[in-house]
Biotite code that builds the C-alpha atoms (Angstrom):
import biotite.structure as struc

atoms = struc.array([
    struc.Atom([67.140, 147.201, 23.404], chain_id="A", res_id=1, res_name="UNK", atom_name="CA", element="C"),
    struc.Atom([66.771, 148.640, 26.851], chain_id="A", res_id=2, res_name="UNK", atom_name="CA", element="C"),
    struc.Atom([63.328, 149.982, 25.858], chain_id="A", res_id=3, res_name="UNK", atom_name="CA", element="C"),
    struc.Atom([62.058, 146.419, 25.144], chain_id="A", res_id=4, res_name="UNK", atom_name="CA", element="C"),
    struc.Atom([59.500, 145.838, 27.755], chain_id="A", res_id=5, res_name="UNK", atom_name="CA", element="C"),
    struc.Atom([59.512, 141.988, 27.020], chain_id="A", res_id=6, res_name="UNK", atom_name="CA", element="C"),
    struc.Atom([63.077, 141.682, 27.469], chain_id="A", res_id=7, res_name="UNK", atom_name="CA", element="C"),
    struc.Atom([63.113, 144.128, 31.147], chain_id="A", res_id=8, res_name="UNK", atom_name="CA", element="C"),
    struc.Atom([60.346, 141.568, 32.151], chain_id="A", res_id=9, res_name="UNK", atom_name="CA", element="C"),
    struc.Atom([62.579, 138.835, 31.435], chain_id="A", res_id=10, res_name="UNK", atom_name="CA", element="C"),
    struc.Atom([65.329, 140.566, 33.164], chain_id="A", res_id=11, res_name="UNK", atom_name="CA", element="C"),
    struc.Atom([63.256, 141.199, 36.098], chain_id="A", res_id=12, res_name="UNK", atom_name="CA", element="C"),
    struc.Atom([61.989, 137.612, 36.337], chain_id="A", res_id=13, res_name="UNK", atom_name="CA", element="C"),
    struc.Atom([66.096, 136.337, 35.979], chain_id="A", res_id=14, res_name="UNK", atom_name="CA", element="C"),
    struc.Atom([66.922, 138.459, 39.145], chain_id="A", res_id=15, res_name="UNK", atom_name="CA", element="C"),
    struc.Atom([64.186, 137.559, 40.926], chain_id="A", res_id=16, res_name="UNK", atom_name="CA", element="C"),
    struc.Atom([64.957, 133.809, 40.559], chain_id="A", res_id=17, res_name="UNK", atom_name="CA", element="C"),
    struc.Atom([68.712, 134.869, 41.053], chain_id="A", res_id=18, res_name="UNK", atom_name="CA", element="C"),
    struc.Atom([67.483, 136.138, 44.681], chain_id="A", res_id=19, res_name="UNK", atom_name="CA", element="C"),
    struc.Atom([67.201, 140.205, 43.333], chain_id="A", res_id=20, res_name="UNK", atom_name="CA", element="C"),
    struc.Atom([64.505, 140.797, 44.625], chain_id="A", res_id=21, res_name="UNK", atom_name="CA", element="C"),
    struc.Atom([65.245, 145.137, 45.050], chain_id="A", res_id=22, res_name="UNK", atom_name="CA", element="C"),
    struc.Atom([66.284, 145.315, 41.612], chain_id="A", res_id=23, res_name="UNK", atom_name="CA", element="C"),
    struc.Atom([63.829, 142.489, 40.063], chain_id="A", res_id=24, res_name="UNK", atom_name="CA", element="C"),
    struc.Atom([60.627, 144.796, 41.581], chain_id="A", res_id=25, res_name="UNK", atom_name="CA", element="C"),
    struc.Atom([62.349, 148.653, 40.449], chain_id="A", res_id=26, res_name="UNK", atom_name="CA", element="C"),
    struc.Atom([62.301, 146.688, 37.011], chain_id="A", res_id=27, res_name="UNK", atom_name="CA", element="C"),
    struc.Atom([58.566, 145.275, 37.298], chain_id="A", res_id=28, res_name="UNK", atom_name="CA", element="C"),
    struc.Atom([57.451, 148.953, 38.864], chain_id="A", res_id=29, res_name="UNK", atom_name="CA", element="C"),
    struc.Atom([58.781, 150.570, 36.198], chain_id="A", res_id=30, res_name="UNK", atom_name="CA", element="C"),
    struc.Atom([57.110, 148.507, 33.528], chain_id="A", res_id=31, res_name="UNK", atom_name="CA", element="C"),
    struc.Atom([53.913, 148.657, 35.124], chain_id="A", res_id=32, res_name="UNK", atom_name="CA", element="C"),
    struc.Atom([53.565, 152.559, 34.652], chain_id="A", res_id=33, res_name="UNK", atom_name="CA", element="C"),
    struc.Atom([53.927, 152.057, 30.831], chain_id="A", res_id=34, res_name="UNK", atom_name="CA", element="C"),
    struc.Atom([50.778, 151.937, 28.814], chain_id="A", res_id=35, res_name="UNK", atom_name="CA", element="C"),
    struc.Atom([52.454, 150.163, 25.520], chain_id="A", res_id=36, res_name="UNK", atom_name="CA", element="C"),
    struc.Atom([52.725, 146.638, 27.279], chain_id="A", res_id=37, res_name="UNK", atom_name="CA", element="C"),
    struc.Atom([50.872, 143.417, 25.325], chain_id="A", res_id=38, res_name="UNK", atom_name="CA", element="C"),
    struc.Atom([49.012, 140.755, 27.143], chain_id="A", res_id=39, res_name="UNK", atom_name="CA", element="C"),
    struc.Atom([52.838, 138.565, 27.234], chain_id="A", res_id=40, res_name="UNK", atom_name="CA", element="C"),
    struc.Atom([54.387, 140.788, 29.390], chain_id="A", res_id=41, res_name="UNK", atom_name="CA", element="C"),
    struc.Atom([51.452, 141.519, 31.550], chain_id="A", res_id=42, res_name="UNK", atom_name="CA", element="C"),
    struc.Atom([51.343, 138.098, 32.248], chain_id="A", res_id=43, res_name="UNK", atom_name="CA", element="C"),
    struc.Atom([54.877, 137.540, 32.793], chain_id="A", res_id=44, res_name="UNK", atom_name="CA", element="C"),
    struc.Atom([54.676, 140.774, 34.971], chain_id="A", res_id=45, res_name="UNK", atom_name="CA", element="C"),
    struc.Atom([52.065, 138.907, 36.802], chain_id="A", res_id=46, res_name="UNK", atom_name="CA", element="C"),
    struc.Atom([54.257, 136.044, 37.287], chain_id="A", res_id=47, res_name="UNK", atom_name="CA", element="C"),
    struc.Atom([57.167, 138.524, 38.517], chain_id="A", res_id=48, res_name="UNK", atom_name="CA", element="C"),
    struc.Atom([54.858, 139.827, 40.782], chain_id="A", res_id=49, res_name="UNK", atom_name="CA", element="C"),
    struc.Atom([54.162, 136.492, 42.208], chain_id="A", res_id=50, res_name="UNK", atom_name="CA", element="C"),
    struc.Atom([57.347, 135.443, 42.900], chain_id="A", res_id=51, res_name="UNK", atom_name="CA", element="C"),
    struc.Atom([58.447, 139.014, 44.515], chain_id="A", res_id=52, res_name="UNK", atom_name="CA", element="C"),
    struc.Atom([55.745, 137.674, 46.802], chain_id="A", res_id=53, res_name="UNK", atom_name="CA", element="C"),
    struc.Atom([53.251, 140.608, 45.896], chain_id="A", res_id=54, res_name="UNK", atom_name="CA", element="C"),
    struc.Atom([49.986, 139.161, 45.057], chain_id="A", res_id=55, res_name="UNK", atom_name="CA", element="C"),
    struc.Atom([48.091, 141.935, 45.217], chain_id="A", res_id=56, res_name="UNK", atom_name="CA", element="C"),
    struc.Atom([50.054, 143.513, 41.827], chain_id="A", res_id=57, res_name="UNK", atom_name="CA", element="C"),
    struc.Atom([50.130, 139.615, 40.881], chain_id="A", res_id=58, res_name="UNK", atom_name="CA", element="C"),
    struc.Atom([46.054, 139.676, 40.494], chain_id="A", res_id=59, res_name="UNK", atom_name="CA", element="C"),
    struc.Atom([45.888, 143.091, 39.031], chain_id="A", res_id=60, res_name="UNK", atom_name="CA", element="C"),
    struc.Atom([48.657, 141.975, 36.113], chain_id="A", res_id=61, res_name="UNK", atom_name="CA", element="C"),
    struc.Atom([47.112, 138.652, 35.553], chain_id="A", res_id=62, res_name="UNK", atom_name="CA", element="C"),
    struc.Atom([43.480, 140.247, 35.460], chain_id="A", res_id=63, res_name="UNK", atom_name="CA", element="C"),
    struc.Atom([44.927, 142.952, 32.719], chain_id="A", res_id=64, res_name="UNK", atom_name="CA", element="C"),
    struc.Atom([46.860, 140.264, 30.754], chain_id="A", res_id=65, res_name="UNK", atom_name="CA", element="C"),
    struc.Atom([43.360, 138.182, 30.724], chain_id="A", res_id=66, res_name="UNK", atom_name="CA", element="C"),
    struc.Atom([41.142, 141.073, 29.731], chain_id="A", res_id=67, res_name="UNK", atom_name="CA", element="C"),
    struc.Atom([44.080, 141.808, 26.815], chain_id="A", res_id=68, res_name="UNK", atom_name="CA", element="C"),
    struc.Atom([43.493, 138.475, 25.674], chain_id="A", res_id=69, res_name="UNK", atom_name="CA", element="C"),
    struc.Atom([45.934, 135.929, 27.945], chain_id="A", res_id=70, res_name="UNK", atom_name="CA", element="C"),
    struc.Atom([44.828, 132.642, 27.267], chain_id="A", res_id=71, res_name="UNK", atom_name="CA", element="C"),
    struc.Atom([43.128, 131.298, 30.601], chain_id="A", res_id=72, res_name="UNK", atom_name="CA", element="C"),
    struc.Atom([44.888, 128.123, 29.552], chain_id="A", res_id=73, res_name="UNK", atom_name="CA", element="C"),
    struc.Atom([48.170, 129.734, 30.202], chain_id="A", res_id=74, res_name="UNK", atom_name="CA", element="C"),
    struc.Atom([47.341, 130.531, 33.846], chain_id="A", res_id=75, res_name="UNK", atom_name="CA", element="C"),
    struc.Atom([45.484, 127.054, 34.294], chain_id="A", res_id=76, res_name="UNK", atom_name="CA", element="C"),
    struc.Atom([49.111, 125.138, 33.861], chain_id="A", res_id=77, res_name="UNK", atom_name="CA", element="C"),
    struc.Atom([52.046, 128.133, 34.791], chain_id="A", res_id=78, res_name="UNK", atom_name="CA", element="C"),
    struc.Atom([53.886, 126.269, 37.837], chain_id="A", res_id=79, res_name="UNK", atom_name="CA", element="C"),
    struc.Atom([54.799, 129.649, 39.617], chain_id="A", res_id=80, res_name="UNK", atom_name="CA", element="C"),
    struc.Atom([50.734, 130.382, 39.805], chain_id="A", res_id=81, res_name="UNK", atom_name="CA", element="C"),
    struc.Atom([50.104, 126.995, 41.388], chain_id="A", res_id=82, res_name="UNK", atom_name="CA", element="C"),
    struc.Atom([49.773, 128.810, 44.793], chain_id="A", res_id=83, res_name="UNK", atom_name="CA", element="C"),
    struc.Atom([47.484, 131.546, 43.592], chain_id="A", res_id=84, res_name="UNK", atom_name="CA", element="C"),
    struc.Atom([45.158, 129.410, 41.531], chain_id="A", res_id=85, res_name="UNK", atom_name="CA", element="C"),
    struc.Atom([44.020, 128.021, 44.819], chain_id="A", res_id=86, res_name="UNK", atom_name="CA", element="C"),
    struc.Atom([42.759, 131.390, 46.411], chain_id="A", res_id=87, res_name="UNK", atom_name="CA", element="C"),
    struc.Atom([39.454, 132.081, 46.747], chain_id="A", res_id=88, res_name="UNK", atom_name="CA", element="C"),
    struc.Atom([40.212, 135.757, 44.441], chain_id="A", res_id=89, res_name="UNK", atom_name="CA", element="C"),
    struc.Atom([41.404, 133.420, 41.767], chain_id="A", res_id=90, res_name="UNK", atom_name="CA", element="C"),
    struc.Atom([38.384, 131.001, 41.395], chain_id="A", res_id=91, res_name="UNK", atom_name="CA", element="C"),
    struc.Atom([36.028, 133.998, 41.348], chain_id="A", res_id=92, res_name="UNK", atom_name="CA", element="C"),
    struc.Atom([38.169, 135.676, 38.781], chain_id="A", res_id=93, res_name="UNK", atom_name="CA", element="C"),
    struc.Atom([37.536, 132.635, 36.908], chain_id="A", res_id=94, res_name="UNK", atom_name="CA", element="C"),
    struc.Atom([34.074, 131.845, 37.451], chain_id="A", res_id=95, res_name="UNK", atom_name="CA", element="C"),
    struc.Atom([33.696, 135.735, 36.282], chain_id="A", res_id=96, res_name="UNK", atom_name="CA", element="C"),
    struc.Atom([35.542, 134.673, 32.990], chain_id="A", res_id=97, res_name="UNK", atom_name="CA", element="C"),
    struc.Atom([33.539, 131.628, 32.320], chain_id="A", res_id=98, res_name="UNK", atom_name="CA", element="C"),
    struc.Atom([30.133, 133.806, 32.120], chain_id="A", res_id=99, res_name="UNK", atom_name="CA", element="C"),
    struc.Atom([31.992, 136.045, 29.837], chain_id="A", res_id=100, res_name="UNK", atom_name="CA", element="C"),
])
């Protein structure tokens, strides 16, 4: 299903990895003018972000995902995210949470 917004983020994680990066980010741009997208893929999207070495869509994905109800968990533990759990945006972004 080319439609399948979980599937194109999957895609556009694959190529990323695969070295991609052009195609990998028209794939994550593309998903991130839908409006139909679940918390799953806006984290994954997050992740994509991350590893396309844009942090600044990174943040904006993984704040959406969390305010669509991503388990803070999740983000605690996901490898690729080691690097931006340890900015100072992150630990305000969960500080914010935590008096939520």
């Amino acid at each position: 299903d080319p439609g399948n917004a979980a599937i194109l983020v999957d895609k556009g994680s694959f190529l990323a990895h695969m070295g991609d990066h052009a195609e990998a980010r028209t794939i994550a741009l593309a998903l991130s003018a839908r409006n139909d997208l679940d918390y799953n893929v806006m984290f994954d999207l997050a992740v994509l972000f991350e590893v396309l070495g844009d942090r600044e869509k990174a943040f904006e994905w993984l704040e959406e995902a969390l305010r669509a109800g991503q388990p803070l968990k999740i983000v605690e533990v996901y490898p690729v995210l080691r690097n931006l759990r340890s900015t100072e945006r992150y630990l305000e972004m969960k500080a914010a949470l935590a008096e939520i």
